[in-house]
N, C-alpha and C positions, 0 to 999 in steps of 0.2 A: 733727230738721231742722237740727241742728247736727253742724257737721265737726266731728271728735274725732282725735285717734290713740289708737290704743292696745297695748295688750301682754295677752297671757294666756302661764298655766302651769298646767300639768296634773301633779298631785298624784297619779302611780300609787300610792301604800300609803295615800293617805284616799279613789282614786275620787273628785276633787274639783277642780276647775277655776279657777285665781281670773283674774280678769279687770280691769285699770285702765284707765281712759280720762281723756284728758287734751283739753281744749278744743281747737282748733288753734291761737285768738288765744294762747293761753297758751304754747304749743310756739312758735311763730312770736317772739314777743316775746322768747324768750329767743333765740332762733336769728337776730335780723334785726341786732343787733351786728356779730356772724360774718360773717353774708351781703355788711353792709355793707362790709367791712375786703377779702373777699373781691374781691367787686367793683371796690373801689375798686386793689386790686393788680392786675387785670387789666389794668383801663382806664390803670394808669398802666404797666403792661410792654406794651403795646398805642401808647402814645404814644414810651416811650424806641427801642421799636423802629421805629418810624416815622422818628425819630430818626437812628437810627442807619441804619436805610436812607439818608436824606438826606443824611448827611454819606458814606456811600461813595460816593453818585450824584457830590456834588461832588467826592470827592477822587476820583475815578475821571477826571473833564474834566479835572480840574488835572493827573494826570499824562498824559493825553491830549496836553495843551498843550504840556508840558513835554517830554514823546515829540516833539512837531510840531516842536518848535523845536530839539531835540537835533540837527535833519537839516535842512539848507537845501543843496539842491539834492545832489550827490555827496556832502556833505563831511558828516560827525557832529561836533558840537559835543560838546569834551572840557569844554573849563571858561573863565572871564572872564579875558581878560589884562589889560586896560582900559577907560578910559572917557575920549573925547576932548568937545570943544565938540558935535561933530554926530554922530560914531556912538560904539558899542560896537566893542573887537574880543575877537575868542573864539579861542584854540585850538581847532584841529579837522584830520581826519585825512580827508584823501580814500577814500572807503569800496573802490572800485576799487585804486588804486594804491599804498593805504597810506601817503600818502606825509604828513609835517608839514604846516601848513596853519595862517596866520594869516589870521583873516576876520573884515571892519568890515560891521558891519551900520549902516546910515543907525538913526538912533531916529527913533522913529514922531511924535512931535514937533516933530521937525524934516524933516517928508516935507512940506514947502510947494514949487511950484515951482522957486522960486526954489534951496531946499538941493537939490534933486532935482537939476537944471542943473549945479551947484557938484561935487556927488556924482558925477556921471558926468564932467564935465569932469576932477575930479581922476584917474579910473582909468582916463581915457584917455588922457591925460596921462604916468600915471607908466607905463602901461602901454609907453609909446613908449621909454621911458631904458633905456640899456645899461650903466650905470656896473658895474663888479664891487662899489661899494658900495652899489647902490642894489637896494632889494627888486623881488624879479620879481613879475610881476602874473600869477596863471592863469586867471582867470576874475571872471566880471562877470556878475550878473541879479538877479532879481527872485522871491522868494520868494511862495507863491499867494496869501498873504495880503499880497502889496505892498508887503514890505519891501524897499527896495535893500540888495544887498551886494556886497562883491568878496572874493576867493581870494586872498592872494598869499604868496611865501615866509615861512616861519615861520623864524626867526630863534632858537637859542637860546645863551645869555650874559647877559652881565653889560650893565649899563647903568652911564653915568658914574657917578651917584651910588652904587651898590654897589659898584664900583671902587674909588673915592675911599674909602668906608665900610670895603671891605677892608684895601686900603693904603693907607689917607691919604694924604699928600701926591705927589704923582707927581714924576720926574724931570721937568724941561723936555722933555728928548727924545724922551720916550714922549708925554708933550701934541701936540707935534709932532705926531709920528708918526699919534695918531688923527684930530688934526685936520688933517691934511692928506687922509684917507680922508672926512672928513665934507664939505670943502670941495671935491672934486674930485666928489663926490655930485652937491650945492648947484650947482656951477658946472652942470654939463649941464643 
């Protein structure tokens, strides 16, 4: 009435059979170590892959996001130019026309009324000016998750301070010269 394992061997040149049996608590107890370590590898590759599913689920929305955000409306956002008081602006390339493309996105933080008003007053605003130094406006909306943004010429060059950093000191004439492009902007 007790479990055993056992083994035989058959003895062809004595005709003779031997036979051993071993308890199973006996088998079992040397075997329940093993079993345990087994087990326990299972359960913990059973957990890391769980794991690691969950961390592709999340990096898989993050680049979802990132995807969503690469595209506001026409335009594919290349990369950050800067960051002002109320928005961001991004380089980005009108998908259609190919064409250069600076666009301020309002930040989400500052999506109260009140900046909303401010935000669209300014791109209607500049949208109206004809300067030749003044940036063209192409477009204006609202991204589906309710970011405001606007389109306008992408500009590229140097800015005063890289100027300056270039060539240090400038002539008077050349000062002139920009700032009277900057002030004839300013006046309209």
């Amino acid at each position: 009435g007790v479990w055993v394992f056992g083994a035989w061997k058959w003895l062809d040149e004595y005709d003779f059979g031997i036979v051993s049996e071993i308890e199973s608590k006996e088998v079992l107890s040397v075997i329940r170590p093993a079993w345990i370590t087994v087990a326990s590898l299972f359960l913990l590759l059973v957990v890391l892959s769980l794991a690691i599913i969950g961390l592709q689920v999340q990096a898989s929305r993050t680049r979802l996001q990132v995807r969503r955000f690469q595209r506001l409306g026409q335009y594919r956002i290349l990369d950050k130019i800067g960051e002002g008081g109320v928005g961001t602006v991004y380089r980005a390339m009108h998908s259609m026309l190919q064409r250069p493309t600076a666009i301020k996105v309002l930040r989400p933080e500052k999506s109260t009324p009140e900046d909303i008003a401010r935000f669209e007053r300014e791109v209607t605003l500049c949208a109206k000016l004809t300067h030749p130094n003044t940036i063209e406006i192409f477009d204006f909306g609202r991204t589906q998750d309710g970011m405001f943004y606007y389109a306008m010429e992408y500009l590229r060059g140097l800015s005063f301070a890289q100027l300056i950093e270039m060539e240090g000191e400038l002539p008077a004439e050349r000062v002139v010269h920009l700032l009277r492009q900057v002030l004839g902007s300013l006046r309209e």
